[in-house]
C-alpha positions in Angstrom: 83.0 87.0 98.2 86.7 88.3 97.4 89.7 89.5 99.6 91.7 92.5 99.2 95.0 93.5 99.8 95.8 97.2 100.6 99.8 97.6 101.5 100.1 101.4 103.4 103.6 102.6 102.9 104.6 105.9 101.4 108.1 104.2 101.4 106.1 101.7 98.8 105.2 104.2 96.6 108.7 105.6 96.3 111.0 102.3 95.4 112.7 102.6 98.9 111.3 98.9 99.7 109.6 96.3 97.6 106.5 94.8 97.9 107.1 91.4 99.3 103.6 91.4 101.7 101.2 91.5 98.9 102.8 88.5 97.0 103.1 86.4 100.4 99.5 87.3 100.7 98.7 86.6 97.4 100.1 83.5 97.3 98.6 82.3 101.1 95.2 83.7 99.6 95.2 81.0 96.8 96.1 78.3 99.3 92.9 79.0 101.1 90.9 79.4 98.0 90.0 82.7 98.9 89.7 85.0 95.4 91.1 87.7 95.4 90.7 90.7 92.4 92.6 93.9 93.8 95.6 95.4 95.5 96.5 98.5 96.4 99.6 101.0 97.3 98.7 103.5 99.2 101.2 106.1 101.1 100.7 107.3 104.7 97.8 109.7 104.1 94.4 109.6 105.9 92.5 111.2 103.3 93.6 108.7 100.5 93.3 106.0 103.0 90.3 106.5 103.6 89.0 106.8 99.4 90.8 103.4 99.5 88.8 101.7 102.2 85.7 103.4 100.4 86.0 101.2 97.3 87.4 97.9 99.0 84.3 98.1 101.6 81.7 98.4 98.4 84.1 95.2 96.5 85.5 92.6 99.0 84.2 91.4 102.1 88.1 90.9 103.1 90.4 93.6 103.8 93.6 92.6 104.6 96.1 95.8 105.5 99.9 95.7 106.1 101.8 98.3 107.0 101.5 101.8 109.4 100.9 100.1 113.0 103.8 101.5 114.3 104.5 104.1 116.8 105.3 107.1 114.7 103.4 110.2 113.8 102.8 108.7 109.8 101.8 105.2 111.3 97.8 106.0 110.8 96.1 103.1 109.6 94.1 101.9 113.0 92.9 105.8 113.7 92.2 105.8 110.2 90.5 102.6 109.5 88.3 103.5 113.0 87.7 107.2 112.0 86.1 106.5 108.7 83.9 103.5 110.2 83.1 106.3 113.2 83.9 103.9 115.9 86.4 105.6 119.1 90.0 103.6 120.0 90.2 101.9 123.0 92.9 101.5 124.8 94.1 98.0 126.0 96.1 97.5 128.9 97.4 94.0 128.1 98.9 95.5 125.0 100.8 98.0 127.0 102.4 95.3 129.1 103.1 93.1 126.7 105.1 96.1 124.6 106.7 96.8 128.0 107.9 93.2 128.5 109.2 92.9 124.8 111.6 96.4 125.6 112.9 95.0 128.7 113.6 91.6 127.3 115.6 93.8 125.1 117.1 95.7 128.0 115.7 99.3 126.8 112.8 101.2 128.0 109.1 101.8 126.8 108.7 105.3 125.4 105.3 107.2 125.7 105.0 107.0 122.1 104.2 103.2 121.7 101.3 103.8 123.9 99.7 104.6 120.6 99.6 101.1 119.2 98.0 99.9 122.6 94.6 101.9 120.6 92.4 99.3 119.3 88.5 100.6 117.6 86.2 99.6 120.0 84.8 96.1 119.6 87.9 94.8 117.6 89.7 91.9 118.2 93.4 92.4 118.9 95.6 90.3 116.2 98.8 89.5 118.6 102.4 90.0 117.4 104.5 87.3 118.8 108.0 88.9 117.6 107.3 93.0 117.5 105.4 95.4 119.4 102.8 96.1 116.8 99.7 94.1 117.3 97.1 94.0 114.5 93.2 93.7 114.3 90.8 91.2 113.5 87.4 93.2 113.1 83.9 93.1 111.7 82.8 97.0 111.5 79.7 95.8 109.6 77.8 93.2 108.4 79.8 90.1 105.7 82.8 92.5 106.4 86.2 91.8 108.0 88.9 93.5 108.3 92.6 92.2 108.9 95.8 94.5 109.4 99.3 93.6 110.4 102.7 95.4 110.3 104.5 95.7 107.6 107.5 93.9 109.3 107.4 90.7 106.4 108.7 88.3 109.0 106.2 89.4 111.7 103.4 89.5 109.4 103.7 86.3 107.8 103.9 84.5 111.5 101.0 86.7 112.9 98.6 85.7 109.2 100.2 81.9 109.7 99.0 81.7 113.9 95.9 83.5 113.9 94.9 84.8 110.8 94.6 81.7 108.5 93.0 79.4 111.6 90.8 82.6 112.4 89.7 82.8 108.7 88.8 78.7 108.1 86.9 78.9 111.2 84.7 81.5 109.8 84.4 79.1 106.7 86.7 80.6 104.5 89.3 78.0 102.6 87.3 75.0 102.4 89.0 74.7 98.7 92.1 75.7 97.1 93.4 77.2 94.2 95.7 75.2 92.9 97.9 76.2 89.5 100.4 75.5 87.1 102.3 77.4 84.9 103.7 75.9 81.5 106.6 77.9 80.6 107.5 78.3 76.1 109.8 79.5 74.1 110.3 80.7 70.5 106.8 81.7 70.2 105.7 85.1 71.1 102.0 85.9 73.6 100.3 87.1 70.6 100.7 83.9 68.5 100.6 81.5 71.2 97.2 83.2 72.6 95.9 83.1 69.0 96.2 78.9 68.9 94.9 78.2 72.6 92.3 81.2 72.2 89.2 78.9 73.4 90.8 78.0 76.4 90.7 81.4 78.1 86.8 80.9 78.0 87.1 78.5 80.7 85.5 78.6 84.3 87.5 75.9 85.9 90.2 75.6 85.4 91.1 78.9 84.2 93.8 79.6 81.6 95.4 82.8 81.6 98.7 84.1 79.6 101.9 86.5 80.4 105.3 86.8 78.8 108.8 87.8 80.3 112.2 88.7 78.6 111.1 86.0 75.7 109.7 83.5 77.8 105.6 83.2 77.1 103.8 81.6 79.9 99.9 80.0 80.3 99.0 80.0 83.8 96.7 76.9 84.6 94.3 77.3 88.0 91.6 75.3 89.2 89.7 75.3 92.1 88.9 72.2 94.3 88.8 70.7 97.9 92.1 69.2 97.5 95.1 69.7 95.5 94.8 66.4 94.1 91.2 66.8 93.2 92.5 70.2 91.2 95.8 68.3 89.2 92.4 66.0 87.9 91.0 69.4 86.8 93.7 70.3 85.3 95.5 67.3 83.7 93.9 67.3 80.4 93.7 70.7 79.8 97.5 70.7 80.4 98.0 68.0 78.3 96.2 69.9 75.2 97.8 72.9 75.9 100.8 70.9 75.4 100.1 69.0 72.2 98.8 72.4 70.6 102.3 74.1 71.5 104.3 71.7 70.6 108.3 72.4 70.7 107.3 75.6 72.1 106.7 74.1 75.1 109.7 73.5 77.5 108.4 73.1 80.9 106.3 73.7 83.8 106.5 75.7 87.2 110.4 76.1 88.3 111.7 74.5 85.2 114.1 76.3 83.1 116.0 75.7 79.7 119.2 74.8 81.3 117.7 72.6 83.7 115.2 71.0 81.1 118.5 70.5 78.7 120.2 69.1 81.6 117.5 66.7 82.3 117.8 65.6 78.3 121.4 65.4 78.2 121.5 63.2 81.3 118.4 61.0 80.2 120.7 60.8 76.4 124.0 59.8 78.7 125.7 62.5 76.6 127.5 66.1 77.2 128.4 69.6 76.2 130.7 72.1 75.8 129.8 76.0 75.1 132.3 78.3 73.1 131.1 81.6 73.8 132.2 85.4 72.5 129.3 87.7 73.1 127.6 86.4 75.9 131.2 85.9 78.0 130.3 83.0 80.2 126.6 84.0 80.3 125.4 80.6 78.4 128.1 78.4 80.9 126.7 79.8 84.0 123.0 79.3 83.2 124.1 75.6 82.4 125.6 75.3 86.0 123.5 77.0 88.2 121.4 73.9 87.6 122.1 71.2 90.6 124.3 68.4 89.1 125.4 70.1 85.6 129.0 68.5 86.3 127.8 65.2 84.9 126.6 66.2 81.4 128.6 70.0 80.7 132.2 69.5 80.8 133.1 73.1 80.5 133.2 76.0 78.2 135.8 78.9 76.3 135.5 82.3 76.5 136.9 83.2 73.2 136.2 86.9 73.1 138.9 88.5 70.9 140.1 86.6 67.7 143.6 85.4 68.8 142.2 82.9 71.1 139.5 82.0 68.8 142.6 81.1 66.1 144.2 79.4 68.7 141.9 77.5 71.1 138.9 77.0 69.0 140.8 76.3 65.3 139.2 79.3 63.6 140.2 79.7 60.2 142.2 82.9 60.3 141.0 83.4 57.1 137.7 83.6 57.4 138.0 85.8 60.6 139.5 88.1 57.8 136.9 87.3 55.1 133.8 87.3 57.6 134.3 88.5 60.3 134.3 87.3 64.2 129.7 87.5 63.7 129.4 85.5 61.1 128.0 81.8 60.4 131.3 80.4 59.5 133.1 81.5 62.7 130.2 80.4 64.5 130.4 76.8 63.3 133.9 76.5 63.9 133.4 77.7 67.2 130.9 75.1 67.8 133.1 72.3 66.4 136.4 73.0 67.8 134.7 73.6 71.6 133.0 70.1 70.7 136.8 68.7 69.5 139.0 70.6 72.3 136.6 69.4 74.9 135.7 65.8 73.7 132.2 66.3 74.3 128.9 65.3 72.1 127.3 68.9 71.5 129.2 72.1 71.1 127.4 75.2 71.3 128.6 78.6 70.0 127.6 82.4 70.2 129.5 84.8 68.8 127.7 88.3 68.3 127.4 92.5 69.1 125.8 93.2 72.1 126.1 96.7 71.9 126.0 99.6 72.6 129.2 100.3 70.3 130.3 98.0 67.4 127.7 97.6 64.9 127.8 98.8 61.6 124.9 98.7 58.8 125.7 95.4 58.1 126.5 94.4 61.4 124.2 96.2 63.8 123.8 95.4 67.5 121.8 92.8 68.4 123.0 90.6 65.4 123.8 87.0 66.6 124.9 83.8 65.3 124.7 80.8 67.4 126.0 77.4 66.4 125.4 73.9 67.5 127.8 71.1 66.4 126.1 67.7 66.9 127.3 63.9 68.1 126.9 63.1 64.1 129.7 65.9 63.3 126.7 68.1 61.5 126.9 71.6 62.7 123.9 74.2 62.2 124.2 77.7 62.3 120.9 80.0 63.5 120.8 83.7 63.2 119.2 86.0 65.2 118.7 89.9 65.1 118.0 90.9 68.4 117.3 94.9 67.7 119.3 97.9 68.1 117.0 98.9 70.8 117.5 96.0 73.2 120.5 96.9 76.1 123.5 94.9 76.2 121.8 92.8 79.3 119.3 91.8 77.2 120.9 90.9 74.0 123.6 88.7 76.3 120.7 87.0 78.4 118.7 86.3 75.1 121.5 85.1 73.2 122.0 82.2 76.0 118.5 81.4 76.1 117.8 81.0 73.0 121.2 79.0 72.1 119.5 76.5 75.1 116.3 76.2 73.1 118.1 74.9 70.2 120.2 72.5 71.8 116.9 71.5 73.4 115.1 71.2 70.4 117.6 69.2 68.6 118.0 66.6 71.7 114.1 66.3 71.0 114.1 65.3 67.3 116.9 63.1 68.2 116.1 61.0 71.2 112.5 61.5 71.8 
């Protein structure tokens, strides 16, 4: 007993707008503890509507449909939803004057047109729309079906599903539990090789453990389901915790966390600070450090040393070894760490120096070659290289860089004070 999500919009299928009704839906769904296994795009097209509704009807015993209640010509989804379930449109009367009273609140007039979404299939239930003039349809065309449909207006779909359709749906019994997840969030491990240790937990009913990876971040999605949310955390605590142990290092945080704001957390709970010298990544690093609420009380700033001159003269790079090396290189990228660390009195200094493309790499030097370096409260200073591919865009090279110049810093606050 599954829902399904079916967003009509030829403007969908195009780019022109994204998709923010399915993962609202999505997201309501699992509050209710109400499965749900597919979602579909479909455009403004009767035919294809109705090969849609074909499958869903045969899967789901929820359909839930935003989008193509309005007054125009393409708006077909009621006439098309009662045609394929041969059932005639009705016409309701209080729909007309409640579309009527909306217009003149607005001062403007009614047009013949909007008459159309006054058309309900005959023993439907109409789904008001407190805010527009699109009203939607709770309906049960056959048995252990029901079918749902709002506009595609986010703001008046989520208050019309949040009134009517979520107390609607638990009075029908629906959402007596919850699903209830967390995501751990790692990196410097890839999907493959992290799937490959935890494989025996994707086996598992309840919870269930499921993996995806983004831009270099790997992440295991925990869910159980349960009565309560508290009831599901119990579920889900120890699995968590040997996900965890298993990982190791890998592991940075859970749910919202992110590297800067999991470094921050260290660097506070340490009562120390750092600075970032950066050449590549041109801020990038510093600003991922301070979009996280509080950063002014543990990173006291940073240097954008992009050409060599003001590596020479803020940083105290050897101009020798900017001649012998290079501005990549591990040597420039220690001194980078350790004169941010010096000029800015702080306990860590963090460098990146590096090509980020597209031009400036050579076969020695090709783009996506960086060298981080992290200069420690003990006056040690690492270097860690990295080859990020020629393939990788600028963007990516940059955000990577930051990221993974975080991970270090994180790491080594971990051997140290943990």
């Amino acid at each position: 007993m599954s829902a399904e999500i079916i967003c009509v919009g030829t403007e969908l299928l195009l780019g022109d707008i994204l998709n923010t009704n399915a993962q609202f839906l999505a997201l309501e769904l699992a509050d209710l503890g109400i499965p749900h296994y597919y979602q579909t795009v479909v455009g403004d097209n009767p035919s294809r509507l109705k090969q849609v509704l074909a499958m869903a009807c045969d899967r789901s015993a929820i359909l839930i449909f935003t989008g193509g209640l309005g007054p125009t010509p393409d708006d077909l989804t009621t006439e098309t939803i009662a045609d394929f379930f041969g059932v005639p449109l009705i016409e309701q009367v209080d729909i007309i004057e409640d579309i009527a009273r909306k217009f003149a609140q607005r001062g403007r007039q009614m047009t013949a047109n909007n008459h159309k979404q006054a058309l309900i299939p005959e023993g439907a239930k109409v789904l008001p729309n407190p805010k527009g003039t699109a009203p939607g349809i709770i309906w049960h065309p056959r048995p252990g079906l029901t079918i749902l449909t709002f506009p595609g207006v986010p703001s008046e779909m989520q208050r019309m599903w949040r009134e009517t359709a979520v107390p609607y749906l638990k009075g029908q019994g629906w959402g007596q539990q919850i699903i209830y997840s967390q995501t751990l969030r790692f990196w410097g491990i890839g999907e493959s090789a992290l799937a490959e240790k935890v494989a025996s937990f994707f086996d598992l009913t309840n919870p269930t453990v499921a993996p995806y990876a983004s831009q270099g971040e790997v992440r295991l999605r925990v869910s159980a389901r349960a009565p309560s949310q508290g009831e599901a955390v119990q579920v889900i605590e120890p699995v968590v915790k040997q996900l965890r142990q298993i990982a190791g290092a890998d592991y940075f945080g859970v749910d919202t966390d992110t590297l800067a704001s999991v470094v921050g957390q260290l660097l506070t709970d340490a009562n120390q600070t750092v600075s970032v010298a950066e050449s590549c990544t041109g801020g990038g690093l510093g600003s991922m450090l301070t979009a996280v609420p509080g950063s002014s009380d543990y990173f006291l700033g940073g240097i954008i040393s992009y050409s060599n001159d003001v590596k020479v003269s803020l940083l105290g790079i050897k101009s020798s070894d900017l001649d012998k090396w290079g501005a990549v290189s591990k040597p420039v990228a220690q001194q980078m760490a350790l004169g941010v660390r010096s000029r800015l009195t702080t306990d860590w200094g963090v460098s990146i120096t590096g090509i980020a493309g597209p031009g400036g790499g050579n076969e020695s030097k090709p783009v996506g070659l960086v060298y981080i370096g992290l200069a420690t409260p003990d006056d040690r200073v690492e270097c860690f290289k990295y080859n990020f591919g020629r393939d990788r865009d600028r963007a990516s090279v940059r955000h990577w860089s930051a990221c993974y110049a975080l991970d270090q810093l994180r790491r080594r606050l971990l051997e140290q004070y943990h």
